[in-house]
C-alpha positions as CSV (number, residue, x, y, z in Angstrom):
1,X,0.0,0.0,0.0
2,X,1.2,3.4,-1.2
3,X,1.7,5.7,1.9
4,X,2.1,9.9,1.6
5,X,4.2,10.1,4.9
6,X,7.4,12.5,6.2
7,X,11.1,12.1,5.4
8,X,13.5,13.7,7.9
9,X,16.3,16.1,6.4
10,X,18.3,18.8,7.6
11,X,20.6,18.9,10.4
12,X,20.6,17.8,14.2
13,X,18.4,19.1,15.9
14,X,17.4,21.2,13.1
15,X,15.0,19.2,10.6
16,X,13.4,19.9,7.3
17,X,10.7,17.6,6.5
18,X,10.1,16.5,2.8
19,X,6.7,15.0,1.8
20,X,7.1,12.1,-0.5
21,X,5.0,9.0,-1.5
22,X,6.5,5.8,-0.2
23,X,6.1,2.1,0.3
24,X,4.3,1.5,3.3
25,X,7.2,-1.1,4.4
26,X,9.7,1.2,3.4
27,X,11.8,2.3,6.6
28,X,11.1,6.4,7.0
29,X,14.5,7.0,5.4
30,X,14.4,4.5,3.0
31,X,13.5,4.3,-0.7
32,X,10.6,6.5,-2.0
33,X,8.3,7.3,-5.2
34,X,8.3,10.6,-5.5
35,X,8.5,14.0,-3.4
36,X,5.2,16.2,-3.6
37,X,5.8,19.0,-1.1
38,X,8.4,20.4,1.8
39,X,7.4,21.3,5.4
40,X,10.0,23.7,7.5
41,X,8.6,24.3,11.4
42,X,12.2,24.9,12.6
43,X,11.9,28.3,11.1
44,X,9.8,31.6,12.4
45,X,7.9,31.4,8.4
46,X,7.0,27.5,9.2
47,X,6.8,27.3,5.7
48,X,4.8,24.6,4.0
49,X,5.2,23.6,-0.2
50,X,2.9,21.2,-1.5
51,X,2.5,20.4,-5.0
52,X,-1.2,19.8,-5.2
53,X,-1.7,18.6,-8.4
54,X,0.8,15.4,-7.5
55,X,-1.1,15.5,-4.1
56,X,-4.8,14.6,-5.7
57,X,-3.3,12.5,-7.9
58,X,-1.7,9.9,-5.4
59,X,-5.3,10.5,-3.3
60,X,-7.2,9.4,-6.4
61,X,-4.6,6.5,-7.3
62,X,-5.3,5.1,-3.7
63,X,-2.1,6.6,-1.6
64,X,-2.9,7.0,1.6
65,X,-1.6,9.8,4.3
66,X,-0.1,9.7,7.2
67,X,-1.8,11.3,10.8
68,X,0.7,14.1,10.9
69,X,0.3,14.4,6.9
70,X,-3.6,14.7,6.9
71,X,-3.2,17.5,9.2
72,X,-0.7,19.5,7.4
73,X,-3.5,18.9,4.3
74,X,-6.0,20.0,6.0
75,X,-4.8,23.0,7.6
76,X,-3.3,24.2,4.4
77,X,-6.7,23.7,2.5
78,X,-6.4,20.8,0.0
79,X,-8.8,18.4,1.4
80,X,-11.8,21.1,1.6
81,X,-10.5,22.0,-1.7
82,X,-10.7,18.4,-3.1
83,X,-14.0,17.5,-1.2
84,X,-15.5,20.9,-3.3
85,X,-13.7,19.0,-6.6
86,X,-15.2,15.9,-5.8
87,X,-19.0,17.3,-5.1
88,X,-18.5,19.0,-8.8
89,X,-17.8,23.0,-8.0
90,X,-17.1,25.2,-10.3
91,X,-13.5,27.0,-10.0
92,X,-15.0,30.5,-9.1
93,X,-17.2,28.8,-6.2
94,X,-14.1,27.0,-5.2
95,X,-12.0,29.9,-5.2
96,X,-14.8,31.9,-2.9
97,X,-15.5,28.9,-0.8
98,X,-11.6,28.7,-0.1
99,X,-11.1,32.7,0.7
100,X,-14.1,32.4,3.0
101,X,-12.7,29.6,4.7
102,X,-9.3,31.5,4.6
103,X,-10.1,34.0,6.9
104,X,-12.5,32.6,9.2
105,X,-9.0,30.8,9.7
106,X,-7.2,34.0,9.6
107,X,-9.6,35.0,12.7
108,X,-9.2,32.5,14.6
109,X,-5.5,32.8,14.3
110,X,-5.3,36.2,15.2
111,X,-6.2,35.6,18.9
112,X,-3.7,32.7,19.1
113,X,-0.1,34.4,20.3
114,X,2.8,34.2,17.7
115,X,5.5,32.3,18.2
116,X,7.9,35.7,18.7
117,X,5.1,36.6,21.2
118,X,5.4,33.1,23.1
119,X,9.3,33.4,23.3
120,X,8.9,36.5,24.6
121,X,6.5,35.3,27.4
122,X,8.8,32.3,28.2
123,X,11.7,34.6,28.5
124,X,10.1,36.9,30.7
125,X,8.7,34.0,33.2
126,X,12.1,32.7,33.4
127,X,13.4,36.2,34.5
128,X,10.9,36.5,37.2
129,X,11.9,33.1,38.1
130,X,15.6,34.3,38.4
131,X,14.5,37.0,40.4
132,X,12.7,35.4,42.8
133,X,15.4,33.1,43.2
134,X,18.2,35.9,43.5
135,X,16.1,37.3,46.2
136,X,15.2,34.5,48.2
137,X,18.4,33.8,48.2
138,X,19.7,36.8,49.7
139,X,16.9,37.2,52.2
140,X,18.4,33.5,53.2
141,X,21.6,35.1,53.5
142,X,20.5,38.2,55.4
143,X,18.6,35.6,57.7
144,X,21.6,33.8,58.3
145,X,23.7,36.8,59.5
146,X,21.4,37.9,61.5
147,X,21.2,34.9,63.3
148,X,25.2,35.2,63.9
149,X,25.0,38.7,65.1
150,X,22.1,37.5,67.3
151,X,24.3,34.4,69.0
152,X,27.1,36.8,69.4
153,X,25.0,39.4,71.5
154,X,23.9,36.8,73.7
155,X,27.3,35.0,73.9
156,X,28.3,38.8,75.2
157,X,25.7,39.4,77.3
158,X,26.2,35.9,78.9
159,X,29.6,36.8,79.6
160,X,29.5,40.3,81.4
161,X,26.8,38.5,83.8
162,X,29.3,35.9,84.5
163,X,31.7,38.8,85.4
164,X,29.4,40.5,87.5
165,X,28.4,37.8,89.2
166,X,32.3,36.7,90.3
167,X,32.9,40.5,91.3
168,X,29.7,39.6,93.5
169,X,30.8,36.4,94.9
170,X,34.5,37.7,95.9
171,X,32.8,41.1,97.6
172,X,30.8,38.6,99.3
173,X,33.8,36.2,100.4
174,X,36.5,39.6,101.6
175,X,32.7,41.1,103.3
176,X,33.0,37.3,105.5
177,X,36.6,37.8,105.3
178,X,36.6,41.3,107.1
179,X,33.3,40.1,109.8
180,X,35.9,37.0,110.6
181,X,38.8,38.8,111.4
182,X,37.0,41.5,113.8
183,X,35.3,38.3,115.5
184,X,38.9,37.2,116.2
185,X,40.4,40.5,117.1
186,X,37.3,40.8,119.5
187,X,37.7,37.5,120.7
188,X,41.8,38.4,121.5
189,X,40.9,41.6,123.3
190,X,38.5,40.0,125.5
191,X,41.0,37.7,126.6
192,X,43.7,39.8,126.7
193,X,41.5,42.2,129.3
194,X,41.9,40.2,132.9
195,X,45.9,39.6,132.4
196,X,46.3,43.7,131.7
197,X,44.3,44.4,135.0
198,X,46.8,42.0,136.8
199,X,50.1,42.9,135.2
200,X,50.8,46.1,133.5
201,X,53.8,45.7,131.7
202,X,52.6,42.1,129.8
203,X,49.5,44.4,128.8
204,X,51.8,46.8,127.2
205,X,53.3,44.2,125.4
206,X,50.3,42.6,124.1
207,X,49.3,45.6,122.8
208,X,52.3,46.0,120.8
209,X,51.7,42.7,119.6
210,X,48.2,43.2,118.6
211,X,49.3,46.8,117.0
212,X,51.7,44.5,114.4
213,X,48.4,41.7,113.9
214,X,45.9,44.6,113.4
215,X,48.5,45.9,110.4
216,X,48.6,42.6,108.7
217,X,45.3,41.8,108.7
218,X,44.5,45.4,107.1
219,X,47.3,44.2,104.8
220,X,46.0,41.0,103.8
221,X,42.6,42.5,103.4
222,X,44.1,45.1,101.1
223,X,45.9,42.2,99.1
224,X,42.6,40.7,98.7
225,X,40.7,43.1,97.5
226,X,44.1,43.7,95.2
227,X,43.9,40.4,93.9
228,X,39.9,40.5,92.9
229,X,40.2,44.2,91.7
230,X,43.1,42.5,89.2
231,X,41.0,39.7,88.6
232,X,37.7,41.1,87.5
233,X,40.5,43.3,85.4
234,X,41.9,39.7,83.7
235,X,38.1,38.6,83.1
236,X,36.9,41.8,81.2
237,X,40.2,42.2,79.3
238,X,39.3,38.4,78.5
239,X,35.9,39.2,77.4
240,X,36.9,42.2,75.5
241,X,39.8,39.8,73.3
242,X,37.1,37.4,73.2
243,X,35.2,40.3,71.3
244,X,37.7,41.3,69.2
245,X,39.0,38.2,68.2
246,X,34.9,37.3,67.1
247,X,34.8,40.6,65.7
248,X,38.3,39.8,63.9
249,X,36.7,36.4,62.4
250,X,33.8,38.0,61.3
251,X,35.6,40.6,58.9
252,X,37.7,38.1,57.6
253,X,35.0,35.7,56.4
254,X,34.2,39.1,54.8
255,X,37.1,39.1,52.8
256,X,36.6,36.1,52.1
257,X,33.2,35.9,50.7
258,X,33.8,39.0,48.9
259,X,37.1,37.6,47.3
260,X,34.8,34.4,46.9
261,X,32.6,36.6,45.0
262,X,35.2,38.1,42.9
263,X,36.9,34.3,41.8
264,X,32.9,33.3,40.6
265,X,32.5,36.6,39.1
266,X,35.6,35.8,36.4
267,X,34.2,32.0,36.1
268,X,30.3,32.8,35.5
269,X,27.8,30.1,34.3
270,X,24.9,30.8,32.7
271,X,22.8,29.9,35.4
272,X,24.7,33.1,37.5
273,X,22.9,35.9,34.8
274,X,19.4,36.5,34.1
275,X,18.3,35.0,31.1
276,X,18.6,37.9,28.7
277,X,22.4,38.5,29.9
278,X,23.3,34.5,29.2
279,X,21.9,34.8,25.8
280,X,23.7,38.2,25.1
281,X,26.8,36.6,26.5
282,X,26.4,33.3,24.6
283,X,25.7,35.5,21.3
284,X,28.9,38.2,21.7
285,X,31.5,35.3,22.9
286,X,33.2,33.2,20.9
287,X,32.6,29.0,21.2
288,X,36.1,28.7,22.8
289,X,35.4,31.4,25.1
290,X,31.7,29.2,25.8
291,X,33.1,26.0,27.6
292,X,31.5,25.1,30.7
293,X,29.3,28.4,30.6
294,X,26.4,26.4,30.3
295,X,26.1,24.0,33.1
296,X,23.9,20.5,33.0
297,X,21.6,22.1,36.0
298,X,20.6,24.8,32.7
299,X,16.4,24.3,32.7
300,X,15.6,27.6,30.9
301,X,14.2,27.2,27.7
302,X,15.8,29.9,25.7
303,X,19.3,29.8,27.3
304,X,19.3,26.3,25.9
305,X,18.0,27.1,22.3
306,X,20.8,30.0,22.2
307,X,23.4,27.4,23.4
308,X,22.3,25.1,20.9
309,X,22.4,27.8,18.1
310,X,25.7,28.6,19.5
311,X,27.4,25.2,19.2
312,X,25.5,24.8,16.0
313,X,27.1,27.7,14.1
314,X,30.6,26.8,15.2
């Protein structure tokens, strides 16, 4: 059985369809009859040849088309025209049945969008899509730090109540220090009271001796508060290194994110721009210049196609 089918021509990824007449068990590419017609979609113009008076023949002699083949015919016309040849119309009521049916599909065409006007809509949702990325991601990243700055004002915070709390606990111990020490002297002049009423001289003594006592307990009380004045002094300069050595770490991961920036920033992918800048980068660079711009992860539609384009002109 004779088949009227599709032969694929052209390049990759770019075909060019002829319209032949085949063998039915003829492989697609195989041998065929005769060509009647050429249909192009790769192209803006989708352009369509048919050479209709081949076309009725093969449909008179018995050929069969195909699905995709029948469609192209009857979107382009022939079969209404050869169902008017068939019920016997004149030419001129062909020719005005034709031109009506012409723009009543000219109408309904109009409120379909072009194929320009749907690139242009993909390319636009995959900017707002690049956008809304960009900007969750920063708002991620604005999130994070401050999170950090957060942690750090409590670590800080957490820290001078520790301090104050030690400056508390060591008034509290030279305080029970102090109270101990008067108990004792106290407790030494009230036994030291009876001998002096019975000897005169010892009480002199005693008191001589108590003078020297008196002085070093004063002494070690000053040392003590000397040693918790220098101590609270050792904590806060600890806390304040601490600080600066946080402060230190943060400027330097700084640096380093903005020098991280700066090495990406000389190896850009495609996936880095919005898609108008890929494309514009893609078109103005040469293919040597393109390797590894465009990464596997790539999902936008016209960043691909220019790619493609791209490779395909090199």
């Amino acid at each position: 059985m004779l088949r009227i089918r599709l032969q694929r021509k052209g390049r990759k990824k770019r075909p060019i369809w002829h319209i032949v007449v085949a063998d039915s068990r003829s492989p697609r590419d195989g041998r065929i009859i005769e060509q009647v017609g050429r249909y192009d979609n790769v192209t803006e113009r989708k352009e369509v040849l048919l050479n209709e008076d081949r076309i009725f023949y093969w449909l008179d002699t018995g050929a069969q088309p195909s699905d995709t083949v029948r469609k192209i015919l009857r979107r382009e016309g022939l079969l209404y025209k050869r169902h008017l040849i068939n019920w016997g119309k004149s030419e001129e009521e062909i020719e005005k049945a034709l031109s009506e049916w012409r723009e009543y599909r000219e109408s309904k065409e109009d409120d379909k969008p072009s194929r320009k006007e749907q690139y242009q809509e993909t390319l636009a949702a995959e900017e707002r899509e690049y956008k809304k990325k960009v900007q969750e991601a920063a708002a991620k990243a604005a999130a994070e730090v401050e999170a950090e700055k957060a942690a750090r004002e409590q670590e800080e915070a957490a820290a001078e109540e520790e301090t104050k709390e030690d400056t508390a606990e060591e008034a509290v111990e030279e305080t029970a220090q102090a109270e101990d020490a008067a108990v004792e002297e106290t407790q030494e002049e009230a036994t030291e009271t009876p001998a002096a009423e019975a000897e005169t001289q010892p009480e002199t003594e005693k008191e001589e001796e108590a003078q020297p006592e008196e002085a070093d307990a004063k002494k070690e009380a000053e040392a003590v508060e000397e040693v918790g004045a220098e101590a609270d002094e050792d904590k806060t300069e600890e806390v304040e290194a601490e600080t600066e050595s946080k402060e230190e770490e943060a400027e330097d991961d700084t640096e380093d994110d903005e020098s991280s920036s700066e090495s990406d920033s000389d190896g850009e992918l495609s996936t880095d721009m919005t898609a108008k800048d890929a494309i514009d980068h893609i078109n103005d660079t040469d293919l040597a210049d393109l390797e590894g711009f465009v990464p596997e992860d790539e999902d936008r539609v016209t960043v691909q196609r220019a790619w493609e384009n791209k490779q395909e002109e090199g």
